[in-house]
C-alpha positions in Angstrom: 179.0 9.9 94.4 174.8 9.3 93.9 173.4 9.5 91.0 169.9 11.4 90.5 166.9 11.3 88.2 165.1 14.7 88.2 162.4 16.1 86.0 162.8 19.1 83.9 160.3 21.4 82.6 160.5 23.0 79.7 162.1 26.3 80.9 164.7 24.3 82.9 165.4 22.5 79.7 165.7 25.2 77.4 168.1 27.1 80.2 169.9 23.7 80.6 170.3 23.7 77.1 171.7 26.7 76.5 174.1 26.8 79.5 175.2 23.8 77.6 175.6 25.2 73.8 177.3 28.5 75.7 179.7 27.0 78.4 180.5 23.3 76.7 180.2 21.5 80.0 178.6 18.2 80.2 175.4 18.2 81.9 176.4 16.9 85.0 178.7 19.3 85.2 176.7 22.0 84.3 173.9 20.6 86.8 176.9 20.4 89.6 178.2 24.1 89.3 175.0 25.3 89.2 174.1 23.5 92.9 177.1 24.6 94.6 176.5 28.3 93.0 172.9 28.1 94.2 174.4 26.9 97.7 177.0 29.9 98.1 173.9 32.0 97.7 172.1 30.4 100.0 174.8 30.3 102.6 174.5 34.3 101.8 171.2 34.6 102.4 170.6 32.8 105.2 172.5 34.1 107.5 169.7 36.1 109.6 168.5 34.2 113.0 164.9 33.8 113.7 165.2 36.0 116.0 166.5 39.0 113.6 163.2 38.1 111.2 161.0 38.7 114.5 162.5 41.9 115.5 161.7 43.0 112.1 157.6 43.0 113.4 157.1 46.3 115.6 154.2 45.2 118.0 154.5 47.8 119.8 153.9 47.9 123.7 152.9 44.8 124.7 152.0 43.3 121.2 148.9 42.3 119.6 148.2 41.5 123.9 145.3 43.2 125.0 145.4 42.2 128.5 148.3 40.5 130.7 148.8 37.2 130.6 147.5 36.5 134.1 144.0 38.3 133.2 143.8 36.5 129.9 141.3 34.6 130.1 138.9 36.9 131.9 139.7 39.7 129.5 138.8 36.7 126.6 135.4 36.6 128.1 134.9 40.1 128.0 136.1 40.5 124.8 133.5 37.7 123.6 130.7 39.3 125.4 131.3 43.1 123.7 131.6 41.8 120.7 128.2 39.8 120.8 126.8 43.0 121.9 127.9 45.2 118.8 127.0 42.2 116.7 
């Protein structure tokens, strides 16, 4: 078992506080049920893969790309150069 020092403000107080005057638990046990509640939700929340947040973004055909990989660096210069022209 550790034992921690945190810092409360004073709406963490005031909510500690009250938990306290409502539920009659000691603070550490009020502070302990209220980290393993927070970690259920967690647990709940995360259970999406990177992958599932990135297949959220529709990019369409080929992206944000606007040239294949192979011709990047060519189409890079063009890019440059049509945009120094419009400038």
């Amino acid at each position: 078992m550790g034992t921690r020092s945190v810092r409360l403000d004073e709406e963490a107080e005031s909510a500690l506080a009250e938990i306290i005057g409502r539920t009659g638990l000691s603070i550490s046990e009020a502070i302990k049920n209220g980290l393993i509640e927070y970690q259920e939700l967690c647990r709940h929340r995360s259970t999406k893969s990177p992958a599932d947040f990135f297949d959220t973004f529709d990019l369409g055909e080929g992206g944000y790309s606007f040239a294949p990989a192979r011709q990047a660096k060519e189409a890079i210069k063009t890019k440059l150069k049509n945009k120094r022209k419009t400038a």
